[in-house]
N, C-alpha and C positions, 0 to 999 in steps of 0.2 A: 635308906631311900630305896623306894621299886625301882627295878630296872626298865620300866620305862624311862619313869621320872628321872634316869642317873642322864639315861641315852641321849634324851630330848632335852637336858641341859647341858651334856658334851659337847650333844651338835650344835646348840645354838652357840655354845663359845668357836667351835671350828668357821660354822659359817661364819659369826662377826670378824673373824680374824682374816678368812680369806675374801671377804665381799666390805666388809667395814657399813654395812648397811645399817639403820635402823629398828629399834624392835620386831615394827611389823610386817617388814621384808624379810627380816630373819625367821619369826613363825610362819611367812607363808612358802619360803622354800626349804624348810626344813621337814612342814605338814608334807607336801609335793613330794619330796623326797621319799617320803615313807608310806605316803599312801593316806594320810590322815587328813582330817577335817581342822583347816587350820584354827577353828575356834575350840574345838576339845584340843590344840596343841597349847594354845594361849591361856584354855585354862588349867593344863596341867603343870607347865611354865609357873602360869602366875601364883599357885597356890604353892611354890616350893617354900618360899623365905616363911610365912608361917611354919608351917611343916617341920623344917628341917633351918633354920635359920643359924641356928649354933651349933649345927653339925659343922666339923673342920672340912668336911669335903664339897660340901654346897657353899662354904666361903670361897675355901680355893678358889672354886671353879666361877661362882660370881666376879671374884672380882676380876677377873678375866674379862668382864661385859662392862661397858658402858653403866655410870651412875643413873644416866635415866632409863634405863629398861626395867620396867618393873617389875622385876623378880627378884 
């Protein structure tokens, strides 16, 4: 996984855990956070589970997140 892609799914598990928000309150204060465009964050999010879906580190860290976020 790039280390974008590792960062921007740490922080979306930190944000859900400290805000319990929603998918797209979690991309848009995590985009905020770092300066990004929350829609190159949604799409760099959403494009993990392909990518990387059977990697053991993208589970971990998935299932950390709500079932319907769609990553």
């Amino acid at each position: 996984m790039e280390e974008l892609e590792l960062e921007l799914l740490r922080a979306a598990v930190r944000c859900y855990r400290a805000c319990g928000e929603g998918f797209e309150e979690t991309v848009r204060m995590i985009s905020e956070a770092r300066g990004l465009d929350p829609n190159f964050t949604k799409s760099v999010l959403m494009s993990l589970k392909s990518k990387y879906g059977e990697m053991k580190e993208y589970r971990n860290l998935r299932s950390q997140l709500p079932k319907d976020f769609p990553i």
